[in-house]
N, C-alpha and C positions, 0 to 999 in steps of 0.2 A: 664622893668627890674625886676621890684617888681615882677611882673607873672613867669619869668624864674626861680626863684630861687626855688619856690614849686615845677615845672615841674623838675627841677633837683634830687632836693630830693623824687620826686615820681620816678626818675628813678631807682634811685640806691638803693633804699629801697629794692628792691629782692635781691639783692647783701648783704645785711644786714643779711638776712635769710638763705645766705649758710651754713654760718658756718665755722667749719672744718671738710673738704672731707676728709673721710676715709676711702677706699675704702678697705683695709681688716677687716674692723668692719661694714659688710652692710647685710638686709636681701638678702637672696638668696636660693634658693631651691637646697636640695640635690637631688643623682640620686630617691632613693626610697622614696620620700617625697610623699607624697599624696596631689595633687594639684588638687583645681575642677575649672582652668582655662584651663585645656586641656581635650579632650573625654577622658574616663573611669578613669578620675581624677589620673595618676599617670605622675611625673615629665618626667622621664626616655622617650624618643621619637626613633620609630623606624627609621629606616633609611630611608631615601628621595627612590623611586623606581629605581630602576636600579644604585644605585651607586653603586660598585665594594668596596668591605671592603679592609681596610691594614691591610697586616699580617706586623706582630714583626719580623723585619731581625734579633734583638738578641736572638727569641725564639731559643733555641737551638733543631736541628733534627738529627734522630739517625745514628750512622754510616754506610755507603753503604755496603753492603754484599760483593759484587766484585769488582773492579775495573777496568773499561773497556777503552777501547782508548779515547772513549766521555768525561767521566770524566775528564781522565789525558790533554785532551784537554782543555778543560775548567780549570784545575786546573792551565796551563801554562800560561792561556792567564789571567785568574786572578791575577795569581803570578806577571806577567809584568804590571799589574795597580795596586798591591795595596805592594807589598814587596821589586820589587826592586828599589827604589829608596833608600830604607836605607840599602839592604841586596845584593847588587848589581842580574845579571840574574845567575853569579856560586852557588849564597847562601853564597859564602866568607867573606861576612858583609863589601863591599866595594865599594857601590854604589855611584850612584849621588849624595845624598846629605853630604855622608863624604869623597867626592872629595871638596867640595864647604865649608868643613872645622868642619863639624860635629862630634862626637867621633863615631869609627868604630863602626856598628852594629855586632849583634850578628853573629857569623859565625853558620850559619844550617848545615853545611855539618860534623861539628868538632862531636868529638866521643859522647859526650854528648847527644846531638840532634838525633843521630844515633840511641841510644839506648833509647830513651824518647818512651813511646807508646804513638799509635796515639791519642788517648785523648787527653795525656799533650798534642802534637803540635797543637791541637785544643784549649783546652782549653788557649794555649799561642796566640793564633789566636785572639781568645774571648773577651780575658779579659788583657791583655798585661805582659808582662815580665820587669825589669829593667827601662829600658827608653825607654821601647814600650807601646804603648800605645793601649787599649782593640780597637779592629776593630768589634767588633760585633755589632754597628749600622749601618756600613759601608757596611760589606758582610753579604749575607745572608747566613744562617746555611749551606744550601745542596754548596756552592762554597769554604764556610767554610775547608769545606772535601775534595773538591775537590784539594785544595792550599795543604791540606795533602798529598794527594795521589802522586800530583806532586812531593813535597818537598822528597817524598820518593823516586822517580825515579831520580827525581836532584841528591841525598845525593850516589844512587847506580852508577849513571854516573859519578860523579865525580874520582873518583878511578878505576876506569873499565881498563885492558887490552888490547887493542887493538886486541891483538891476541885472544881473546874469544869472538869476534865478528864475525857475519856470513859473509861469505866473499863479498857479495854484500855491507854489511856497511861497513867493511874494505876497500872495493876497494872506495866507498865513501866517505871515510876520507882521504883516500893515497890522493885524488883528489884536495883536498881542501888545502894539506899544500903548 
């Protein structure tokens, strides 16, 4: 018994010497540090071989010159993952989740949004509006555009004519009511 109680106290004796852990008060090397525990003594380490780097989905890229069908493809099929659950697929701010009791989203199609240039609708893409919230860690810049280019096609269909459609989309639509 006599022997145990030294064997005790030598165990917990490092426990003695923690301390208090503080681990935003500790040494640590910055990138440009100069370190002579790595070859050519600097902190900063290349990349493992053949890993593939991540680009920045919120780096913002510049606007597309034209707008091709590709595009507006992709802008539609983004729009249905990432806008309308709050903006419903018209852009009338009446989607899924302000069915399920949400305050209506913005309506896109309304005059306002109409006349915003494509920036604003991008930079509202970005960095959010109201009670939208910025999607730019979400989408990447170039689908960014693409949700614009859509939202413009959206915004001009909605109002559209019937009778200033080409007669094959007319006879399209006669079909479907």
């Amino acid at each position: 018994m006599k022997r145990a109680v030294p064997l005790a106290l030598l165990a917990l004796a490092p426990l003695a010497a923690c301390g208090e852990a503080d681990m935003a008060d500790q040494a640590r090397a910055k990138t440009w540090d100069r370190n002579p525990f790595f070859p050519r003594e600097i902190t900063m380490r290349q990349p493992v071989a053949g890993t593939v780097p991540r680009s920045d989905p919120a780096r913002p890229a510049p606007q597309p010159e034209t707008i091709s069908r590709d595009l507006l493809d992709r802008g539609r099929e983004r729009y249905a993952v990432f806008c309308t659950p709050c903006h419903g697929q018209d852009g009338r701010g009446a989607g899924m989740i302000v069915a399920r009791g949400f305050p209506p989203a913005g309506d896109l199609t309304a005059e306002p949004q109409r006349r915003a240039s494509a920036a604003d609708l991008y930079d509202a893409i970005s960095n959010g509006r109201k009670a939208m919230l910025g999607m730019a860690q979400m989408i990447p810049s170039a689908d960014r555009w693409a949700i614009v280019a859509y939202l413009r096609a959206l915004q001009l269909s909605q109002d559209a004519v019937a009778a200033s459609l080409p007669e094959p989309d007319r006879a399209r639509l006669e079909a479907t009511r």
